[in-house]
N, CA, C and O atoms as a DFTB+ gen file, in Angstrom:
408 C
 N C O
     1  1     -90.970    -187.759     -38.109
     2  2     -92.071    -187.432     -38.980
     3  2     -91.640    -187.682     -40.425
     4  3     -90.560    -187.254     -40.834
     5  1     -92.723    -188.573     -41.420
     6  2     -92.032    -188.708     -42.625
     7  2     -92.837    -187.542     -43.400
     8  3     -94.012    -187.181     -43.339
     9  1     -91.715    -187.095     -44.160
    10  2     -92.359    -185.887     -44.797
    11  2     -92.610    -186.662     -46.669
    12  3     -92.024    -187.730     -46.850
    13  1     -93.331    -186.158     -47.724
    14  2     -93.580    -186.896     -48.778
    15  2     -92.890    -185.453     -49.674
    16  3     -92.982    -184.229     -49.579
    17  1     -92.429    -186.089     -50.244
    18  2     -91.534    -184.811     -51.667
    19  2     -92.250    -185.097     -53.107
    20  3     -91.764    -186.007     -53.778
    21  1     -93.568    -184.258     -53.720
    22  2     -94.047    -184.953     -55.397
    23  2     -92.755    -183.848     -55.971
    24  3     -92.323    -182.773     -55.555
    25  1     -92.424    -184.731     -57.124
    26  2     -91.875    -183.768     -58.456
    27  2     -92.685    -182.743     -58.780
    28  3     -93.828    -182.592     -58.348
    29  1     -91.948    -181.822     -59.755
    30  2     -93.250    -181.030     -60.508
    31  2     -93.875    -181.579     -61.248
    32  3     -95.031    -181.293     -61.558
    33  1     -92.984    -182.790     -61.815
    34  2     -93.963    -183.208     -63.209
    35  2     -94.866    -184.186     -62.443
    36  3     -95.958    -184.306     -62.998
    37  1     -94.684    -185.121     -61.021
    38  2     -95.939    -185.369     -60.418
    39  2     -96.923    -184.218     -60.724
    40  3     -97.589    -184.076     -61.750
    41  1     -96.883    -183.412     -59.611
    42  2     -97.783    -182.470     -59.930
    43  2     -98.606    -181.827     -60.624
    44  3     -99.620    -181.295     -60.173
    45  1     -98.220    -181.815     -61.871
    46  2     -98.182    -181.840     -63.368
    47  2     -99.340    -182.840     -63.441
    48  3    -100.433    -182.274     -63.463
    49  1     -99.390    -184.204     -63.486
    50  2     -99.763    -185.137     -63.826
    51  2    -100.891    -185.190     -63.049
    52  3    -101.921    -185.513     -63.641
    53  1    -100.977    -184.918     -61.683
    54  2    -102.672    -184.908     -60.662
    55  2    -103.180    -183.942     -60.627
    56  3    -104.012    -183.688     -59.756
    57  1    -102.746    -182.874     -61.815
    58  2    -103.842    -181.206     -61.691
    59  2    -104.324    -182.030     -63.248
    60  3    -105.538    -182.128     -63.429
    61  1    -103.549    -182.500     -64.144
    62  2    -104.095    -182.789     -65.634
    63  2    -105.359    -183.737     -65.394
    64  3    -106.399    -183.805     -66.049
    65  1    -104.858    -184.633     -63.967
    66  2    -105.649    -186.233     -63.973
    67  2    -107.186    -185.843     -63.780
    68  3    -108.135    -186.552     -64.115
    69  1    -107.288    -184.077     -62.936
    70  2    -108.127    -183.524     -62.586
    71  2    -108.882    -183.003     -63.619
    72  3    -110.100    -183.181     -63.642
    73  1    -108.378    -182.462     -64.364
    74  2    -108.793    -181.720     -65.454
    75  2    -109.419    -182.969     -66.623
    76  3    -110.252    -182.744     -67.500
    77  1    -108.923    -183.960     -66.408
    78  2    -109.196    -185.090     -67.591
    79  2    -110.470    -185.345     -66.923
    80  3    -111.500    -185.387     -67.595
    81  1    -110.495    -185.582     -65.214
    82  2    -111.570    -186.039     -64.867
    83  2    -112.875    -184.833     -64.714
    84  3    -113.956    -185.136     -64.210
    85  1    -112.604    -183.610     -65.172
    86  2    -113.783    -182.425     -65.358
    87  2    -114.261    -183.189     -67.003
    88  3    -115.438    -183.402     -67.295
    89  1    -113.183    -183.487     -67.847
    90  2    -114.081    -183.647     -68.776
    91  2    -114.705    -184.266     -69.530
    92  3    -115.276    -184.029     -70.594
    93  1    -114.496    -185.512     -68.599
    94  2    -115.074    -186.747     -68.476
    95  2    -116.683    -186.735     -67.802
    96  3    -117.673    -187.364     -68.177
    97  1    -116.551    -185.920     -66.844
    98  2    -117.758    -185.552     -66.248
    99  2    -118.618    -184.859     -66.891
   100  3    -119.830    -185.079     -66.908
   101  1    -117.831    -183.666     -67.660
   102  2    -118.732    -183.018     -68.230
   103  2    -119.532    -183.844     -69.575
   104  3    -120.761    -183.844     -69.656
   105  1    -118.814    -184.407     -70.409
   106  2    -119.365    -185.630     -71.642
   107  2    -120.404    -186.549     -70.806
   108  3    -121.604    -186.623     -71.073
   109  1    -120.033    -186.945     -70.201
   110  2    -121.074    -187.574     -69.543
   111  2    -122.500    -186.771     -68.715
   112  3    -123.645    -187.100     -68.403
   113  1    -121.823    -185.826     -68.626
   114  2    -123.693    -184.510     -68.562
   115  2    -124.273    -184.599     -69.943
   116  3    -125.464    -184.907     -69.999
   117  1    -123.674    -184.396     -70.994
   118  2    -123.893    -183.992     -72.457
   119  2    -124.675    -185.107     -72.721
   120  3    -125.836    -184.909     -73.079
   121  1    -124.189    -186.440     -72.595
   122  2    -124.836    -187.694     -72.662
   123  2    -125.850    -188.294     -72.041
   124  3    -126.485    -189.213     -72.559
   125  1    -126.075    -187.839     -70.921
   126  2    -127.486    -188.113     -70.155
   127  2    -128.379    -187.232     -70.335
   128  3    -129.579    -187.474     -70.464
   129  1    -127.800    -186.016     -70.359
   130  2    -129.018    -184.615     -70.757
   131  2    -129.767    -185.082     -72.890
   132  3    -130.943    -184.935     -73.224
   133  1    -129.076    -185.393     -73.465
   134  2    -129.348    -186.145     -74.210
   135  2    -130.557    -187.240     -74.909
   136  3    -131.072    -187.195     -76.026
   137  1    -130.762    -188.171     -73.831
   138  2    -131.718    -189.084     -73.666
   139  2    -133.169    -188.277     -73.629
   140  3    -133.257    -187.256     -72.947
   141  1    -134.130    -188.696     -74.272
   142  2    -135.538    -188.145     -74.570
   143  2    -136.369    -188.576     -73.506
   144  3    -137.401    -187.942     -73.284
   145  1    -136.066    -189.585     -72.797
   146  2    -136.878    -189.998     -71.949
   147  2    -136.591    -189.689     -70.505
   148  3    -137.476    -189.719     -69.649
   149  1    -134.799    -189.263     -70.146
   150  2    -134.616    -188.596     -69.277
   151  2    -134.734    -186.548     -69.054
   152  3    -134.704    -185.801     -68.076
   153  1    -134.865    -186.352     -70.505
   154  2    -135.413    -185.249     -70.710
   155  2    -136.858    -184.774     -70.058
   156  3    -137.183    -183.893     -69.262
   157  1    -137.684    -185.979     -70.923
   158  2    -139.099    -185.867     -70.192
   159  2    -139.350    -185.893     -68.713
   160  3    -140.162    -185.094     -68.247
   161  1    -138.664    -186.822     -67.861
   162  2    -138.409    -187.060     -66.795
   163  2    -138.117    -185.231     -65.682
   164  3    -138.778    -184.714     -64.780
   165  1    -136.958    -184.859     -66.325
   166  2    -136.788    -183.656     -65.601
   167  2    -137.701    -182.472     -66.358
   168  3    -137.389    -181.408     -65.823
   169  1    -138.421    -182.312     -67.098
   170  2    -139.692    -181.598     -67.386
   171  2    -140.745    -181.877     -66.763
   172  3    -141.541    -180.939     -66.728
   173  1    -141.152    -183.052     -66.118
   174  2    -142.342    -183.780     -65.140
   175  2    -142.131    -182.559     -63.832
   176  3    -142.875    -181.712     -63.336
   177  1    -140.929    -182.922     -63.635
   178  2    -140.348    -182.220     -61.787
   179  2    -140.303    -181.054     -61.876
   180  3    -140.540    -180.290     -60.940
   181  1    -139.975    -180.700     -63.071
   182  2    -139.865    -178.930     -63.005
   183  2    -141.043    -178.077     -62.846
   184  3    -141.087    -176.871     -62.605
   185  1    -142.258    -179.155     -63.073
   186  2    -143.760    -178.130     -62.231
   187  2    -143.569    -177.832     -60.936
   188  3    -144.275    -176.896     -60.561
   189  1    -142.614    -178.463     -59.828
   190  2    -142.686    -178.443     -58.647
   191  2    -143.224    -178.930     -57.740
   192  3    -143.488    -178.544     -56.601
   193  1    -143.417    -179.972     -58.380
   194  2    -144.456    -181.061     -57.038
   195  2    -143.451    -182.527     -57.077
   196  3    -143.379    -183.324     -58.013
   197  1    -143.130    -182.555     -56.494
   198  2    -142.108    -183.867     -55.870
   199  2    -142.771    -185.199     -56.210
   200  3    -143.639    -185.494     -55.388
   201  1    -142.591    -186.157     -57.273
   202  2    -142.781    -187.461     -57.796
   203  2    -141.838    -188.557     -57.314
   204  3    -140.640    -188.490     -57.042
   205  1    -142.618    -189.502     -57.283
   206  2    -142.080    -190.771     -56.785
   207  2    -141.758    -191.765     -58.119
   208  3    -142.558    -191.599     -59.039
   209  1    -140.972    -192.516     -58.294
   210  2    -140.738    -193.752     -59.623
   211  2    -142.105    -194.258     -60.078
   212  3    -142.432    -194.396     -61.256
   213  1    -142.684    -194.457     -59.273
   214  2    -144.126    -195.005     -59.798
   215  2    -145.002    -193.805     -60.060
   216  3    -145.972    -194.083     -60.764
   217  1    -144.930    -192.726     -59.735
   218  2    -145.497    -191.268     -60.391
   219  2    -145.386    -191.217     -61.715
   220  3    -146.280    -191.255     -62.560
   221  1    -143.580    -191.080     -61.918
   222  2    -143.401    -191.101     -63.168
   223  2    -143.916    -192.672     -64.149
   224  3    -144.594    -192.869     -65.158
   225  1    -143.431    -193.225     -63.529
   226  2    -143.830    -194.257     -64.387
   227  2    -144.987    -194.343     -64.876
   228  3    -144.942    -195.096     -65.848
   229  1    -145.885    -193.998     -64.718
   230  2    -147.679    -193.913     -64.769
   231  2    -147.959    -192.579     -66.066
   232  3    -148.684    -192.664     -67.057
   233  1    -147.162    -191.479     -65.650
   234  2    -147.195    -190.368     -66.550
   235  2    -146.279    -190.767     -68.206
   236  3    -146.618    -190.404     -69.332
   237  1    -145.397    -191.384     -67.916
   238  2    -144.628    -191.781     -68.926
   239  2    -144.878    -193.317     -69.950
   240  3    -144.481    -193.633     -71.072
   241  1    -145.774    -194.048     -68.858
   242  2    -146.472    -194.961     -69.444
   243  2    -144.918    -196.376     -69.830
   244  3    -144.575    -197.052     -70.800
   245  1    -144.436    -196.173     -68.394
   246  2    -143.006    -197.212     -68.655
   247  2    -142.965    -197.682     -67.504
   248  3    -143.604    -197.084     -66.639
   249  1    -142.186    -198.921     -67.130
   250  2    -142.278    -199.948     -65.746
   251  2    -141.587    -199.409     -64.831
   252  3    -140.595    -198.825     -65.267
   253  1    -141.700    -199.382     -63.923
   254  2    -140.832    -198.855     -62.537
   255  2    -139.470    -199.008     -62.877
   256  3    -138.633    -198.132     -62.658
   257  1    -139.238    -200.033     -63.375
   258  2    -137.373    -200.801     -63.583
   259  2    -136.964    -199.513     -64.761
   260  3    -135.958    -198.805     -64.724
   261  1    -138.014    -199.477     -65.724
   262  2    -136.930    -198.427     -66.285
   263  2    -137.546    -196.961     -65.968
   264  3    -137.546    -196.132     -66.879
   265  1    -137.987    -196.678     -64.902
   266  2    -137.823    -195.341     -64.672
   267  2    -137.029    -195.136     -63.755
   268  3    -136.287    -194.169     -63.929
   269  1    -136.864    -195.933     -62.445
   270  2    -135.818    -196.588     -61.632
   271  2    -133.861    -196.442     -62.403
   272  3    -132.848    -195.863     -62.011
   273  1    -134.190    -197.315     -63.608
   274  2    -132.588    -196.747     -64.332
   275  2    -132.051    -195.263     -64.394
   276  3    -131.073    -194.690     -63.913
   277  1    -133.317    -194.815     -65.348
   278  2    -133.385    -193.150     -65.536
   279  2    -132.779    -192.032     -64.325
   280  3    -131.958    -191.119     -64.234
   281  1    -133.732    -192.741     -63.517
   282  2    -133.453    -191.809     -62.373
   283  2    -132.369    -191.581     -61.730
   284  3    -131.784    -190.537     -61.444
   285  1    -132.098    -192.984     -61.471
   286  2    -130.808    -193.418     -61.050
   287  2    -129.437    -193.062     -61.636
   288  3    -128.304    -193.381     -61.275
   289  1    -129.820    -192.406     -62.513
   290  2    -128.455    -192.062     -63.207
   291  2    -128.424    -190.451     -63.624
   292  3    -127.412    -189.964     -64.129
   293  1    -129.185    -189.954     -63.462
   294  2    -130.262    -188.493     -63.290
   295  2    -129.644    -188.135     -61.527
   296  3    -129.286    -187.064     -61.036
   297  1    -129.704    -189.232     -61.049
   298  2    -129.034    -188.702     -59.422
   299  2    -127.786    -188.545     -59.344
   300  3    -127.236    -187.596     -58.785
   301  1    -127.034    -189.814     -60.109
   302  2    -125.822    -189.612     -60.280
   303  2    -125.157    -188.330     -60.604
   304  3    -124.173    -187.791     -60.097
   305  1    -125.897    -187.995     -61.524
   306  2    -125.500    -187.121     -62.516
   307  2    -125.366    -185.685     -61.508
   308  3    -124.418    -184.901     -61.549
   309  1    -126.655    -185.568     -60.546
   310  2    -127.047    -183.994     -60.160
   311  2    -127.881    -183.470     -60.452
   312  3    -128.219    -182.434     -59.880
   313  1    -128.613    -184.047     -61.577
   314  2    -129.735    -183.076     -62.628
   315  2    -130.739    -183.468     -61.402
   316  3    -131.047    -182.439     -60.800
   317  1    -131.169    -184.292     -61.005
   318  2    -132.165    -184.104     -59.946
   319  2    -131.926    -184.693     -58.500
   320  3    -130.818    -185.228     -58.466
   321  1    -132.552    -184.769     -57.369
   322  2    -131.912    -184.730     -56.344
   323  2    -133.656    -185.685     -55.119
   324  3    -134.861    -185.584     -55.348
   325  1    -133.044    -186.352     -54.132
   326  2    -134.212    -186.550     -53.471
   327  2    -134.781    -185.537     -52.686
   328  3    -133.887    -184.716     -52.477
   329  1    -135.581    -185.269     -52.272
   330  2    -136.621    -184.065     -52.031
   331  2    -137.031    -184.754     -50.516
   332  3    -136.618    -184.247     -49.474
   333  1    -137.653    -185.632     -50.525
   334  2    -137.872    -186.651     -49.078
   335  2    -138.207    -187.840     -49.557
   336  3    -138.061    -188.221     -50.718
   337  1    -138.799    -188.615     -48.377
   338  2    -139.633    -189.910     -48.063
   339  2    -140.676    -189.701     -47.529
   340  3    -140.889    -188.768     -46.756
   341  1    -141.951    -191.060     -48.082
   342  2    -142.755    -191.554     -47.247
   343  2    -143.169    -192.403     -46.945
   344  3    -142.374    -192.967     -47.696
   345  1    -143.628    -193.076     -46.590
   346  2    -144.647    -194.476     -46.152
   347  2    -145.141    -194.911     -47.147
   348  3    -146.009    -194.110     -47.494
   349  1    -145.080    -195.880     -47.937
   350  2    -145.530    -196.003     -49.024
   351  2    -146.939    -197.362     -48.691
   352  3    -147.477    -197.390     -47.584
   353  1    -147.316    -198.282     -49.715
   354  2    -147.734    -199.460     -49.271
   355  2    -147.345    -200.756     -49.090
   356  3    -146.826    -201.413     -49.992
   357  1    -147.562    -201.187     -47.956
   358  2    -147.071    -202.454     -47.552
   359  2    -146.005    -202.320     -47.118
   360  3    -145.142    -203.122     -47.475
   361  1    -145.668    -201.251     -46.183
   362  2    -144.646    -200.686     -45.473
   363  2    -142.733    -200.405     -46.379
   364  3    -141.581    -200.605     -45.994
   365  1    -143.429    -199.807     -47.812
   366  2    -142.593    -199.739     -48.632
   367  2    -141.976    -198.170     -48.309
   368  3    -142.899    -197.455     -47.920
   369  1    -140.950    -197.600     -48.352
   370  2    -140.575    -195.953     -48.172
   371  2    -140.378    -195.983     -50.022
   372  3    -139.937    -196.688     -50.929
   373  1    -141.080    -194.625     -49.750
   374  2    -141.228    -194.156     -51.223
   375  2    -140.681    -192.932     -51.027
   376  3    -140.969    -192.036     -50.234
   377  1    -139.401    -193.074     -52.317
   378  2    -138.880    -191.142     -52.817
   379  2    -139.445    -190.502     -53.724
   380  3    -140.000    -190.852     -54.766
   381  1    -139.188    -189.149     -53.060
   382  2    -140.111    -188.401     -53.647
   383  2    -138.858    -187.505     -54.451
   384  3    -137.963    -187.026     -53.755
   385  1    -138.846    -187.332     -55.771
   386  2    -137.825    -186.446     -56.231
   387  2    -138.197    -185.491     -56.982
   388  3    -139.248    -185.507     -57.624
   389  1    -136.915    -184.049     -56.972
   390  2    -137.222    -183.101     -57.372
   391  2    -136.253    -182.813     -58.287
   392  3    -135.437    -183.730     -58.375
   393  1    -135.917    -181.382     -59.386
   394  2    -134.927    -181.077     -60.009
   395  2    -134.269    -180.482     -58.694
   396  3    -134.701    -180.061     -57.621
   397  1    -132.332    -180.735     -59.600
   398  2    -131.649    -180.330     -58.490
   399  2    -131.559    -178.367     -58.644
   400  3    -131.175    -177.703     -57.682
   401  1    -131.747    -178.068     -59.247
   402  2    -131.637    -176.760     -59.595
   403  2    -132.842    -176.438     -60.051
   404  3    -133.211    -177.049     -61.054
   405  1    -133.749    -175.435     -59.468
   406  2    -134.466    -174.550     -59.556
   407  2    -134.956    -173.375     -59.923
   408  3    -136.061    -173.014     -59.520
């Protein structure tokens, strides 16, 4: 059996790499929460009725592609989350999304 031996100062180095990567994550919340148009976006969902990209897009008066970006990085993030699917037209599945926190 091979056994693996880290130093301390390994150790050292993948709790910091961790900690660098909390606050990397966190700047990057600061930076998307930020945006006015992804703002508006999670104020739409927070009535509680589950919207689709072309929902928003219609309310916000912007093209699918950039509500599609928004979102997409709004999922990444956590701030909102998919809720379900449906049948859309022309046998398209459409998401329906919600805030991730309630």
């Amino acid at each position: 059996m091979t056994y693996i031996s880290l130093s301390l100062a390994e150790l050292k180095k993948s709790e910091t790499e961790t900690e660098d990567d909390m606050k990397l994550k966190e700047e990057k919340n600061k930076k998307v929460c930020r945006h006015p148009v992804r703002n508006r976006i999670v104020e739409i969902l927070r009535d509680g009725k589950p919207r689709t990209q072309q929902e928003l897009g219609s309310i916000l008066s912007m093209s699918n592609a950039a509500v599609h970006y928004h979102v997409k990085i709004l999922l990444e993030v956590g701030i909102i989350k998919l809720h379900s699917t449906r049948p859309g037209p022309k046998g398209i599945t459409e998401e329906l999304y919600t805030p991730a926190m309630e």
